[in-house]
C-alpha positions as a Python dict, from the first residue, in 0.01 Angstrom:
ca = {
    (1, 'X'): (0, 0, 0),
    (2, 'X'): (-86, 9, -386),
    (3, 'X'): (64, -293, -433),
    (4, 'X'): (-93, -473, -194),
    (5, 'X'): (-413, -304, -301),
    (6, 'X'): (-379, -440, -680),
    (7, 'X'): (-233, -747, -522),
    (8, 'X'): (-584, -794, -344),
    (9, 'X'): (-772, -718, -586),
    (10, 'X'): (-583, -953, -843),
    (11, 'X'): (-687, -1238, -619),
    (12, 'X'): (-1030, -1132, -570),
    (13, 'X'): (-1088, -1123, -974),
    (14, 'X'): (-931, -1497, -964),
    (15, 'X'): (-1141, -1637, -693),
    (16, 'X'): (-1469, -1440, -848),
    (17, 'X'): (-1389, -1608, -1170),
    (18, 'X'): (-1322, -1964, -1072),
    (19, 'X'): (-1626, -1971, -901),
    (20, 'X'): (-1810, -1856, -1177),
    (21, 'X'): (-1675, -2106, -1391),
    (22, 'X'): (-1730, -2342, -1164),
    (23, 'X'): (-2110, -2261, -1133),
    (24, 'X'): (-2217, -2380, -1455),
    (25, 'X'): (-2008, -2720, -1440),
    (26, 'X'): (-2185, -2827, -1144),
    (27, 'X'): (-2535, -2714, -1299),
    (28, 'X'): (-2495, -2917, -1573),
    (29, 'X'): (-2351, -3245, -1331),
    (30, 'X'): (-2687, -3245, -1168),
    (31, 'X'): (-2838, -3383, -1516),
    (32, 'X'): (-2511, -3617, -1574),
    (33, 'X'): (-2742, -3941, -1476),
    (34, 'X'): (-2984, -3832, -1759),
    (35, 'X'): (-2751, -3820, -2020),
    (36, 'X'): (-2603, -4163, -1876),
    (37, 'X'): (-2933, -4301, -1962),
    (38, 'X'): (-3004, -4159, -2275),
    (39, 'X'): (-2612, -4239, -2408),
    (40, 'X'): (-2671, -4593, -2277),
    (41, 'X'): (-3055, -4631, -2479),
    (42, 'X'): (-2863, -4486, -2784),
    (43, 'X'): (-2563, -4758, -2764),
    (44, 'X'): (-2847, -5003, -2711),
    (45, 'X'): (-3033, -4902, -3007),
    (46, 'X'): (-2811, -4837, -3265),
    (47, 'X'): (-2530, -5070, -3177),
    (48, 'X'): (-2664, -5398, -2967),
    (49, 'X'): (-2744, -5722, -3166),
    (50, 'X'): (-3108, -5710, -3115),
    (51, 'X'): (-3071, -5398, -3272),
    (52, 'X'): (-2852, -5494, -3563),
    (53, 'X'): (-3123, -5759, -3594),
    (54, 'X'): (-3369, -5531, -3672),
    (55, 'X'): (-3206, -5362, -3870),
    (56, 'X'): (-3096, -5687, -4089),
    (57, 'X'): (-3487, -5746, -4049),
    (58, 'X'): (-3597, -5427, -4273),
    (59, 'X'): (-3361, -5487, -4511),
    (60, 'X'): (-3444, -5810, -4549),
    (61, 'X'): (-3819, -5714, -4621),
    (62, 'X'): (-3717, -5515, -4930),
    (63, 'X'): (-3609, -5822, -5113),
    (64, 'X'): (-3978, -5912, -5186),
    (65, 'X'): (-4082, -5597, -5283),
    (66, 'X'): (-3783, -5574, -5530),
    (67, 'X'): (-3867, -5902, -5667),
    (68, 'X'): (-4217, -5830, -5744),
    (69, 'X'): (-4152, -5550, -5901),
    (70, 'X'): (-3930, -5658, -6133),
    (71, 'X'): (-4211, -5819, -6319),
    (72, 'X'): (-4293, -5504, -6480),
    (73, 'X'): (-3937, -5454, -6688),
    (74, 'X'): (-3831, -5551, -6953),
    (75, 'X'): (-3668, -5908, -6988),
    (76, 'X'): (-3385, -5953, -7211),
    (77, 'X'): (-3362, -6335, -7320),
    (78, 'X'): (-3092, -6530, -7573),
    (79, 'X'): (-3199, -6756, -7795),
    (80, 'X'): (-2922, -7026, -7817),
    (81, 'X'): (-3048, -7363, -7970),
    (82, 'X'): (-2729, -7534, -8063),
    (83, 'X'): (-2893, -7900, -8105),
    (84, 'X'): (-2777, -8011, -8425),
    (85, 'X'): (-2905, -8279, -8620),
    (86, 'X'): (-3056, -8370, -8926),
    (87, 'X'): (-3378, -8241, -8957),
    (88, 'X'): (-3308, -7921, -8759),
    (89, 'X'): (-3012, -7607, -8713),
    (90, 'X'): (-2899, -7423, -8482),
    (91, 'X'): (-3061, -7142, -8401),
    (92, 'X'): (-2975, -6811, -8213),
    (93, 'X'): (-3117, -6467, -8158),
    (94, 'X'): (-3296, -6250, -7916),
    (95, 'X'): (-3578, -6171, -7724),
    (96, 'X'): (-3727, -5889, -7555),
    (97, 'X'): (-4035, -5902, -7343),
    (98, 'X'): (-4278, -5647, -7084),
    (99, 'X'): (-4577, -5710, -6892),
    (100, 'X'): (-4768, -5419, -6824),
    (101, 'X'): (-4977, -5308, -6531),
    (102, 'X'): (-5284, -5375, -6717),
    (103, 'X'): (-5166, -5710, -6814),
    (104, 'X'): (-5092, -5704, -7135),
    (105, 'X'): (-4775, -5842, -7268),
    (106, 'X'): (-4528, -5729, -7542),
    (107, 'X'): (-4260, -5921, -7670),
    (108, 'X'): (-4043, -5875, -7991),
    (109, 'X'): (-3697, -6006, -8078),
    (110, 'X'): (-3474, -6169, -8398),
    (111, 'X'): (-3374, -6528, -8477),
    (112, 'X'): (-3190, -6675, -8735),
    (113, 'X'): (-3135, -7038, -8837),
    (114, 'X'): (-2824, -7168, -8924),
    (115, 'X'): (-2469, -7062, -9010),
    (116, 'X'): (-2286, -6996, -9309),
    (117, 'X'): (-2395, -6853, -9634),
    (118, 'X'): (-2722, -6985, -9614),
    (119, 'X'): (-2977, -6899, -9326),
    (120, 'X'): (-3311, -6775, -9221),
    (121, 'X'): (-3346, -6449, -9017),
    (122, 'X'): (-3701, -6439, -8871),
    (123, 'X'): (-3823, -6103, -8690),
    (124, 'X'): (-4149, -6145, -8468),
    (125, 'X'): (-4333, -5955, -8214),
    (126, 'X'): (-4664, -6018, -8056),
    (127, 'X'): (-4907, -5883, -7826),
    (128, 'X'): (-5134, -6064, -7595),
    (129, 'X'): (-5410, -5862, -7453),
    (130, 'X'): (-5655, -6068, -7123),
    (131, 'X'): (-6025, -5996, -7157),
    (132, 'X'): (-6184, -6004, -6855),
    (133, 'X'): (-6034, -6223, -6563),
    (134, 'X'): (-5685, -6108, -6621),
    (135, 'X'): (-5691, -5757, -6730),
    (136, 'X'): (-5675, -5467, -6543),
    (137, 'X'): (-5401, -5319, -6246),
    (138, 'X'): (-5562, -5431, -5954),
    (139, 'X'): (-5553, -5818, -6061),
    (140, 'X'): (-5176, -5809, -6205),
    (141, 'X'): (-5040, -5599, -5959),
    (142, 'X'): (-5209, -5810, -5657),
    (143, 'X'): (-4886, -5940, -5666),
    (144, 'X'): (-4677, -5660, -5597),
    (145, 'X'): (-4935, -5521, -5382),
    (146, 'X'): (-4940, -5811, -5145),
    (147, 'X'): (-4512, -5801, -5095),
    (148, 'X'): (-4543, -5390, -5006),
    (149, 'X'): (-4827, -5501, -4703),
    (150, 'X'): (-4597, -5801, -4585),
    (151, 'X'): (-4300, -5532, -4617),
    (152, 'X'): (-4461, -5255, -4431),
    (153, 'X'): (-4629, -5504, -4157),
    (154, 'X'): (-4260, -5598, -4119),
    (155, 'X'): (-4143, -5276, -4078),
    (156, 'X'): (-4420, -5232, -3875),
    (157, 'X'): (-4321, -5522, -3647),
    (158, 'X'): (-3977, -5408, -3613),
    (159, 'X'): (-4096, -5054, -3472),
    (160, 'X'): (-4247, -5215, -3214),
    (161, 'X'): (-3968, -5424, -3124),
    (162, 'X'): (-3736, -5146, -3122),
    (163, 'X'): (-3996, -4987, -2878),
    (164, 'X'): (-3944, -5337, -2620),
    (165, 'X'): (-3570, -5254, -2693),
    (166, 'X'): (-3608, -4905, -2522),
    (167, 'X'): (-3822, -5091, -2264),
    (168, 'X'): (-3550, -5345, -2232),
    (169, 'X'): (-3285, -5059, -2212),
    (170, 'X'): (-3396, -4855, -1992),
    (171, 'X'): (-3555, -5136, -1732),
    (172, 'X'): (-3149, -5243, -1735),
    (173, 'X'): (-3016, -4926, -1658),
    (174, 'X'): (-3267, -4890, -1343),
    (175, 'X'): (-3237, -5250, -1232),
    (176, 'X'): (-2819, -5215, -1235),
    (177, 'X'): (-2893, -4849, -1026),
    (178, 'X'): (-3091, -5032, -806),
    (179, 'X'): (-2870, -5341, -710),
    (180, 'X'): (-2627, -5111, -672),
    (181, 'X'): (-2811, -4903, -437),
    (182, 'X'): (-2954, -5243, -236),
    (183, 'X'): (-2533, -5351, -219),
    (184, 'X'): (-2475, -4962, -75),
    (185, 'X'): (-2760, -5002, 133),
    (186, 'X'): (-2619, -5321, 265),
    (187, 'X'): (-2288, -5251, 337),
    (188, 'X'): (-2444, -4951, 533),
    (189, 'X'): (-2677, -5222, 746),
    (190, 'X'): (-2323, -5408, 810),
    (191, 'X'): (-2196, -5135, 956),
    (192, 'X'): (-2510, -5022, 1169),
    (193, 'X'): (-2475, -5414, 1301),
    (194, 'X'): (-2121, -5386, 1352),
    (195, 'X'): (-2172, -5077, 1555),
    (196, 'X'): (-2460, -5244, 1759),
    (197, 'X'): (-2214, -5543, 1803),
    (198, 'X'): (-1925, -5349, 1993),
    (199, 'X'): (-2195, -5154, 2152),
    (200, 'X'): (-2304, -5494, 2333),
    (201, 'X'): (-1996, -5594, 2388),
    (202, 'X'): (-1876, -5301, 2570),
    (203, 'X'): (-2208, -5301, 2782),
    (204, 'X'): (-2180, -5710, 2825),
    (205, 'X'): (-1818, -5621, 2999),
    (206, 'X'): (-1935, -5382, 3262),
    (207, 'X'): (-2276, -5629, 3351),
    (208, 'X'): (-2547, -5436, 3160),
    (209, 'X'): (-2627, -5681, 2926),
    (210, 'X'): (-2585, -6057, 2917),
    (211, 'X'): (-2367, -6311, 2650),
    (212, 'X'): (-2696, -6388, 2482),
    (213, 'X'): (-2770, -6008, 2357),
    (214, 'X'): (-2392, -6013, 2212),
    (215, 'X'): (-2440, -6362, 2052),
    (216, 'X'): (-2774, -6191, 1945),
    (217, 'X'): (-2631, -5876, 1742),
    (218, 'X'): (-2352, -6113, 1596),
    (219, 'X'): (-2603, -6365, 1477),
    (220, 'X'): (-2734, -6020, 1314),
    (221, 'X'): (-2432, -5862, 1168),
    (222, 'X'): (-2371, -6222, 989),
    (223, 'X'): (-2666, -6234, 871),
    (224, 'X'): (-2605, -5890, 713),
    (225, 'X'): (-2288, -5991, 569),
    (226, 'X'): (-2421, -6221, 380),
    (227, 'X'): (-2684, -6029, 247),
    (228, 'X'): (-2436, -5842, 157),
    (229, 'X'): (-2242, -6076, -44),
    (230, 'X'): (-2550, -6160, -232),
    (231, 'X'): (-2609, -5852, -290),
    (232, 'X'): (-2256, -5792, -459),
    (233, 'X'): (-2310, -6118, -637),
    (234, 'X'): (-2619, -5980, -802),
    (235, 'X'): (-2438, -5617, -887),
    (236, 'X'): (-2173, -5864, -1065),
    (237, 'X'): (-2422, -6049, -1256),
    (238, 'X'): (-2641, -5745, -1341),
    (239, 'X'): (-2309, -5522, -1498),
    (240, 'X'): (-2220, -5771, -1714),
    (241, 'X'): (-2603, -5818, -1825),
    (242, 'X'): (-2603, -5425, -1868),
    (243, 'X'): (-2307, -5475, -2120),
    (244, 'X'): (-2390, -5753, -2277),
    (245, 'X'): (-2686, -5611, -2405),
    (246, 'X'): (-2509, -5278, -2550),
    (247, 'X'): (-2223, -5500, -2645),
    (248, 'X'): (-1982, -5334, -2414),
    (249, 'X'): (-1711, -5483, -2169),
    (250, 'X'): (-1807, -5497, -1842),
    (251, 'X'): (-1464, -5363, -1731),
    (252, 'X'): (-1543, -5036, -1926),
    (253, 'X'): (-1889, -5013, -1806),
    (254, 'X'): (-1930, -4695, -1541),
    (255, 'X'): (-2200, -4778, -1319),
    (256, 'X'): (-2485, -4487, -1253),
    (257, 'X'): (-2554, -4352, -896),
    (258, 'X'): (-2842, -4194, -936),
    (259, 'X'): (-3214, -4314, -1049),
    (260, 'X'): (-3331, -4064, -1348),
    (261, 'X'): (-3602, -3845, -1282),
    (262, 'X'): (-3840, -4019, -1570),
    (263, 'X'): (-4171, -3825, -1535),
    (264, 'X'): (-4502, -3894, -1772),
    (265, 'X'): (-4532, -3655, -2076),
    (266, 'X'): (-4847, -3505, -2073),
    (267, 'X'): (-4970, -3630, -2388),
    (268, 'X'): (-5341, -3682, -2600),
    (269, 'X'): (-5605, -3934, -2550),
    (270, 'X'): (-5511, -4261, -2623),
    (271, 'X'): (-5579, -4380, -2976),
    (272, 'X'): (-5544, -4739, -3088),
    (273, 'X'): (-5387, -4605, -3407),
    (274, 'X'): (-5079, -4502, -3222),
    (275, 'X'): (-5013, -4886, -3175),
    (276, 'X'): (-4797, -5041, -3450),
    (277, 'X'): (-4995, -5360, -3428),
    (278, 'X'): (-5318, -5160, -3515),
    (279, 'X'): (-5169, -5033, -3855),
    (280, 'X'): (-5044, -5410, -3947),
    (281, 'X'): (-5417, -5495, -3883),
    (282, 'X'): (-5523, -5251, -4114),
    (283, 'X'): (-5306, -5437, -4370),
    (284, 'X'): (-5433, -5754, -4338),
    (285, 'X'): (-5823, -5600, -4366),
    (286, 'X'): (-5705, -5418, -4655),
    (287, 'X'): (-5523, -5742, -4775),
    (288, 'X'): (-5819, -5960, -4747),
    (289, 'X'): (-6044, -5725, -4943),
    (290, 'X'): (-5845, -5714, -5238),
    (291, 'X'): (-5771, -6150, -5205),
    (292, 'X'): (-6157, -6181, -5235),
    (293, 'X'): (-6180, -5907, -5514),
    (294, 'X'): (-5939, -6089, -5677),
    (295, 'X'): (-6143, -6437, -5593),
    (296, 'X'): (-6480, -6344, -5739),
    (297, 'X'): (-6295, -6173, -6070),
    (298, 'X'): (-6155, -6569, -6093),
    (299, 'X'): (-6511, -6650, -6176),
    (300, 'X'): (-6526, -6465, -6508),
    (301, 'X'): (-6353, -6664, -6797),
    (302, 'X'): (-6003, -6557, -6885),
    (303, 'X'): (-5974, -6526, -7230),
    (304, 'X'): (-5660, -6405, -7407),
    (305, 'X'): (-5611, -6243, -7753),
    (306, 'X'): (-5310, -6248, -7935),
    (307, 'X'): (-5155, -6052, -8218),
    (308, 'X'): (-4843, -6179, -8358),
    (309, 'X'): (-4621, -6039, -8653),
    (310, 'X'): (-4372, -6258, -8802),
    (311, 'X'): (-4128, -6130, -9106),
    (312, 'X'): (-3888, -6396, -9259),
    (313, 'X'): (-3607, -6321, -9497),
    (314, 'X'): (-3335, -6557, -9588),
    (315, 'X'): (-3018, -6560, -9751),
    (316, 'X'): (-2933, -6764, -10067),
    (317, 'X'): (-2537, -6917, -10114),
    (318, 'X'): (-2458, -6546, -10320),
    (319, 'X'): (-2511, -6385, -9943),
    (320, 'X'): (-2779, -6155, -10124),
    (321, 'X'): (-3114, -6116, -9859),
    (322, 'X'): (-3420, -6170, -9966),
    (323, 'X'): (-3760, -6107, -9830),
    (324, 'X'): (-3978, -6379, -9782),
    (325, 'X'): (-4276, -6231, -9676),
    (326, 'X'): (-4453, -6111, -9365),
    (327, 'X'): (-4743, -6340, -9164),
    (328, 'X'): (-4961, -6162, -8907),
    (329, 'X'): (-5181, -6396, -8702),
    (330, 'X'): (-5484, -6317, -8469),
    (331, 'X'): (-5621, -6629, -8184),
    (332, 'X'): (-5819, -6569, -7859),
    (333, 'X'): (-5794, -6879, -7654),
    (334, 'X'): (-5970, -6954, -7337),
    (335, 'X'): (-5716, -7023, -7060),
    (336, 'X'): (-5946, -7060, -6809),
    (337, 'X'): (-6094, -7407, -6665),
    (338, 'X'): (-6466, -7495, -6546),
    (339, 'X'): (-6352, -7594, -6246),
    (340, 'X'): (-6647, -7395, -6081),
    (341, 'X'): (-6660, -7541, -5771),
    (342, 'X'): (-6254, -7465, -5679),
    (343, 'X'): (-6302, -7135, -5745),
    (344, 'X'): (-6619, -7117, -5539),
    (345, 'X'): (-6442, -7281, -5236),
    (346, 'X'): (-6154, -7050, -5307),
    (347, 'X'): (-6435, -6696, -5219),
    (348, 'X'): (-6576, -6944, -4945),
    (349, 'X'): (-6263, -6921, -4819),
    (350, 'X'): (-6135, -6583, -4871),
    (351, 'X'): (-6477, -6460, -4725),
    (352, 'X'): (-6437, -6639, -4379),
    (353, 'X'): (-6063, -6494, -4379),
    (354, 'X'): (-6179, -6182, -4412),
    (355, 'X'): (-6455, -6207, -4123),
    (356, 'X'): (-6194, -6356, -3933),
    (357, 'X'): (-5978, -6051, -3983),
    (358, 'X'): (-6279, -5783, -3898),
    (359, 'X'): (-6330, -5979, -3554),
    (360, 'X'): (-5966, -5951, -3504),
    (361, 'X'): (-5995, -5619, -3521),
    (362, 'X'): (-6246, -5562, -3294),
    (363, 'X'): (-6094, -5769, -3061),
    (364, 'X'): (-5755, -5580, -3077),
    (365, 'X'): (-5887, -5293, -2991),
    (366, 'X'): (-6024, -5380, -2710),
    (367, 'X'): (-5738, -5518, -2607),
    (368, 'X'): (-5529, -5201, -2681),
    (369, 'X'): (-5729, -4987, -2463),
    (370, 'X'): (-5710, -5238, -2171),
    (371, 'X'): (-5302, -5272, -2174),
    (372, 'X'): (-5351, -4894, -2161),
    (373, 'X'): (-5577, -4878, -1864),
    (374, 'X'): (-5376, -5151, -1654),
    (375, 'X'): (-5082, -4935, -1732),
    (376, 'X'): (-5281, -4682, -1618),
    (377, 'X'): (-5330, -4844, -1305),
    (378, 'X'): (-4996, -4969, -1210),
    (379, 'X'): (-4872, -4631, -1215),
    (380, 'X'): (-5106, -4510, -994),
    (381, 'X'): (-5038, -4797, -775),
    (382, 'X'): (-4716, -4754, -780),
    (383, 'X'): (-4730, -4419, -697),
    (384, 'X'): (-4907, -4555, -406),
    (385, 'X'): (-4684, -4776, -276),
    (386, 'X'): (-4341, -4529, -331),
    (387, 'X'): (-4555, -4292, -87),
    (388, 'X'): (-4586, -4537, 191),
    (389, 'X'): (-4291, -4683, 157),
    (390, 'X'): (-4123, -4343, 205),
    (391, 'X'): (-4349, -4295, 469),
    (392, 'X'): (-4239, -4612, 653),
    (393, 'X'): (-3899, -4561, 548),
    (394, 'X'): (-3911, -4257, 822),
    (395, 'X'): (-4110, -4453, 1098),
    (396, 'X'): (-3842, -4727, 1061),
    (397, 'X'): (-3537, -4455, 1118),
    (398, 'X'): (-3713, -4304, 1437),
    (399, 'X'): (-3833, -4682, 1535),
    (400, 'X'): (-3465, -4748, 1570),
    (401, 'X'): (-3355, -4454, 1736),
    (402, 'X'): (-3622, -4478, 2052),
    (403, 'X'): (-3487, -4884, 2032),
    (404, 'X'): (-3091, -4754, 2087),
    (405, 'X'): (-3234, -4498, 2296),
    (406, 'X'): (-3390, -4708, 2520),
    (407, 'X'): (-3129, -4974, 2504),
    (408, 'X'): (-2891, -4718, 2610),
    (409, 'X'): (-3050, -4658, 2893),
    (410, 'X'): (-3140, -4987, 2965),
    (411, 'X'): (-3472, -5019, 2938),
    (412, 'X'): (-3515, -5214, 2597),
    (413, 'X'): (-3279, -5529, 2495),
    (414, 'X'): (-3106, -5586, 2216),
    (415, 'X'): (-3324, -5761, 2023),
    (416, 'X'): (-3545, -5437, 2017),
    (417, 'X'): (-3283, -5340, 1844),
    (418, 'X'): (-3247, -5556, 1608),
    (419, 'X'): (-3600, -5576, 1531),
    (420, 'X'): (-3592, -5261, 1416),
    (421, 'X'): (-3255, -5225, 1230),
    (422, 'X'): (-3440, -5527, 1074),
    (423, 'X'): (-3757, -5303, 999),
    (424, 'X'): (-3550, -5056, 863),
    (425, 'X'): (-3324, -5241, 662),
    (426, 'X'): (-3686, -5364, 465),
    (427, 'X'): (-3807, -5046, 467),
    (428, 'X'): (-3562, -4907, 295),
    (429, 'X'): (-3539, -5194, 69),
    (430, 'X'): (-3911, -5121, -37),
    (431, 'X'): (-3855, -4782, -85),
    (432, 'X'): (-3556, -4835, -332),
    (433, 'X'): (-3792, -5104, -528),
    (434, 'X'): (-4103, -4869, -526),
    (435, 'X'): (-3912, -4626, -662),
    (436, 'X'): (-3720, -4829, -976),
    (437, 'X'): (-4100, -4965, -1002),
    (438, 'X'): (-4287, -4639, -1079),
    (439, 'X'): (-4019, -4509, -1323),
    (440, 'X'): (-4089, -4849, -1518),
    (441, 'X'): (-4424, -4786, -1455),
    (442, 'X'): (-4377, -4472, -1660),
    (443, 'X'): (-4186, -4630, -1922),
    (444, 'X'): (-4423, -4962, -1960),
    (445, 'X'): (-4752, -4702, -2004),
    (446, 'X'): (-4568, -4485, -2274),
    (447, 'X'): (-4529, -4848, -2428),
    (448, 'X'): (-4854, -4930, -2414),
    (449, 'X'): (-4966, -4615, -2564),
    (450, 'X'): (-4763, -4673, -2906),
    (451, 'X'): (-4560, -4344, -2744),
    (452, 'X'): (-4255, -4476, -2676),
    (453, 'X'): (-3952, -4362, -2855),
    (454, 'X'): (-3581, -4187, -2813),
    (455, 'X'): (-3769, -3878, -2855),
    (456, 'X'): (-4027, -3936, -2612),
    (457, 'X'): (-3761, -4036, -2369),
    (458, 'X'): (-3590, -3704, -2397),
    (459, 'X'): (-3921, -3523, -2321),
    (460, 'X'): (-3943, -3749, -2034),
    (461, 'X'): (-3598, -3621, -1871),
    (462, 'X'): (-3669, -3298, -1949),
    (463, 'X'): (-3488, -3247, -2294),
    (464, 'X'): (-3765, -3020, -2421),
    (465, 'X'): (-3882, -3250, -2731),
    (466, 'X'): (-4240, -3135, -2851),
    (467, 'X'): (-4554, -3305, -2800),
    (468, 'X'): (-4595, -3346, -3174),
    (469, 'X'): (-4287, -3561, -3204),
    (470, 'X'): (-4397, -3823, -2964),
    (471, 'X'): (-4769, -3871, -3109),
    (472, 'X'): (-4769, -4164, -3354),
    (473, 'X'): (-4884, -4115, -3712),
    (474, 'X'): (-5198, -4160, -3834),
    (475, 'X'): (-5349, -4477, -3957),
    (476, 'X'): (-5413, -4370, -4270),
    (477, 'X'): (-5111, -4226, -4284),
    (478, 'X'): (-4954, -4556, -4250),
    (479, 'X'): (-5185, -4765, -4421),
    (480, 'X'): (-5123, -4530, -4698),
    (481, 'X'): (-4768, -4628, -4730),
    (482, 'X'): (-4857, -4986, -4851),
    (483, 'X'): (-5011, -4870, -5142),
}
């Protein structure tokens, strides 16, 4: 008896513990289409070749940035003048030269003429200082300045497009759950009309119904059947679109089952700084301001004053080095024309740009807030529809069974019948497409809040992502990267 005692109990403490390990693995399966999603939006974004685009995109936009800034170091030149003939001789040396911020620019180096025992070594530096047009940062580093804004505006533009990618990504996922859905849905409707079609058949032999109500629910079950072959014809065509785009085989694509449960994160009132396009605005204000700054500075005359040392020594045919003597030499020179009326036409012009820049502004933002409000309303009329579909989705299923209930008994033909397996069959069709519809309805209004992002996409299925990291930055936030 003890044995069989411990021998119970032994399998008792095995069955307990296989169904508790078992309880968490099925737990966690319930969430195994959001993780599909959010694997598949990852692949997308990090590995597809809009995304490697993009990515080629921001690198890419450092080049200019890099190039304007390297007028501000220091340029090494060599001085190699190897024309020989008889009045002059070769001549070699080097150079060394720096622009400053404030425009001023230093430049020293060594020379000498000639070869041999005899030759002139000449060391110079000079400094030229702008008065007034040309000096200060804001004028000489306009052009660095104006290659960070068309860098960040770029960067800019390629947030945005990354957010359409997630758009993109996820509105695949849904669409390939749904045709695959509508091609189970169908192959369930061929069934209900093959059913229907033996059902006449068997009535048609014993004299209840006639040869036209058995023609009729075989015109119907054809008609299904080919439905259903479209329907696996558009599965086909919509897996390999779902790889192509993440740059995956079809073959090794796993198809979802289940629609994800995308809900709307509860989130702020809608600002048009969340938008990237509103910060790459900004820019171009900001850009405009400082091309008609640097317009009406044009008018002033740009004078430049020089300072130049030059020490010459030169060696006689006993190689001994002698100093010649040292020259310093002072100019200011007026580089400017008096072409007044260019550089008139030039503010005329910088002035409209600028207006035209504010009104684009004004204009944007209006249009922000209405892509927000129709997204807005397409939710909430898509929420609509999903509830009446559903609820004609259940009149449909009890349509059909009073039709085979009163077609069993005789009372109702066939084609009662197949009216409403018909019905049904677009009911449920409409119910599938309301559904995919308000998830992208979700998805298209976090995109035309500026909100939408990997981490917003967790929050939406549940992942438990804050509120903080879903709310764009701040516009002067951004427009302060620029500078």
């Amino acid at each position: 008896m003890r044995a069989r005692y411990f021998l119970f109990l032994f399998l008792t403490l095995i069955l307990w513990g296989s169904i508790a390990l078992a309880t968490p693995a099925n737990s966690s399966r319930v969430d195994t289409h959001q993780d599909d999603l959010i694997d598949y939006v990852h692949q997308v974004v990090t590995h597809s070749d809009d995304a490697l685009m993009l990515a080629e995109e921001l690198t890419l936009s450092n080049f200019g940035v890099q190039q304007a800034q390297s007028q501000f170091r220091t340029v090494i030149r060599p001085i190699a003048d190897l024309a020989v003939d008889s009045t002059t001789r070769p001549r070699t040396g080097i150079e060394f030269s720096r622009q400053t911020p404030w425009g001023i620019d230093v430049s020293a180096g060594y020379a000498t003429d000639g070869f041999g025992s005899q030759g002139t070594q000449r060391s110079f530096a000079q400094v030229s200082i702008p008065v007034m047009a040309r000096f200060g940062r804001e004028v000489n580093e306009l052009p660095l300045t104006r290659a960070q804004i068309h860098q960040r505006k770029r960067s800019l533009d390629v947030k945005r497009q990354k957010q359409r990618l997630i758009s993109k990504a996820i509105n695949q996922h849904i669409e390939l759950i749904l045709v695959e859905r509508i091609e189970h849905q169908s192959e369930h409707s061929v069934s209900r009309a093959s059913k229907h079609v033996a059902s006449a058949k068997a009535r048609q032999r014993v004299g209840l119904v006639s040869k036209v109500d058995v023609h009729r629910a075989e015109l119907r079950r054809l008609q299904q059947v080919e439905q259903l072959e479209h329907a696996r014809y558009v599965t086909q065509m919509q897996r390999e679109s779902y790889a192509e785009l993440a740059r995956l085989h079809h073959t090794n694509v796993s198809p979802p089952t289940k629609l994800p449960n995308i809900t709307s994160v509860p989130s702020q009132r809608f600002l048009p700084e969340w938008r990237p396009e509103w910060h790459a605005h900004q820019l171009d204000e900001k850009l405009a301001h400082l091309e008609l700054s640097d317009a009406r500075r044009r008018l002033l005359p740009d004078l430049n004053f020089q300072v130049k040392w030059l020490g010459t020594s030169y060696a006689d045919q006993f190689e001994v080095l002698r100093r010649d003597g040292n020259d310093v030499y002072f100019s200011l020179r007026l580089q400017s024309d008096l072409d007044w009326r260019a550089k008139r036409r030039r503010i005329n012009e910088r002035e409209i740009a600028l207006q035209r820049a504010l009104r684009f502004g004004e204009s944007l933002q209006r249009r922000l807030m209405r892509e927000v409000r129709s997204a807005e309303a397409n939710l909430k009329t898509d929420k609509q529809r999903l509830h009446l579909a559903k609820l004609k989705q259940k009149e449909a299923n009890r349509a059909l069974d009073v039709a085979l209930a009163r077609f069993e008994r005789g009372i109702a033909s066939n084609l009662d019948v197949i009216d409403a397996e018909q019905a049904l069959s677009q009911a449920e069709l409409a119910a599938l497409t309301a559904e995919a519809g308000t998830l992208m309805a979700v998805v298209d209004l976090a995109l035309a809040r500026g909100e939408l992002s990997l981490g917003w996409l967790d929050q939406a299925l549940g992942k438990g992502v804050s509120t903080q990291e879903i709310v764009p930055k701040n516009s002067t936030q951004e427009v302060a990267h620029a500078r």
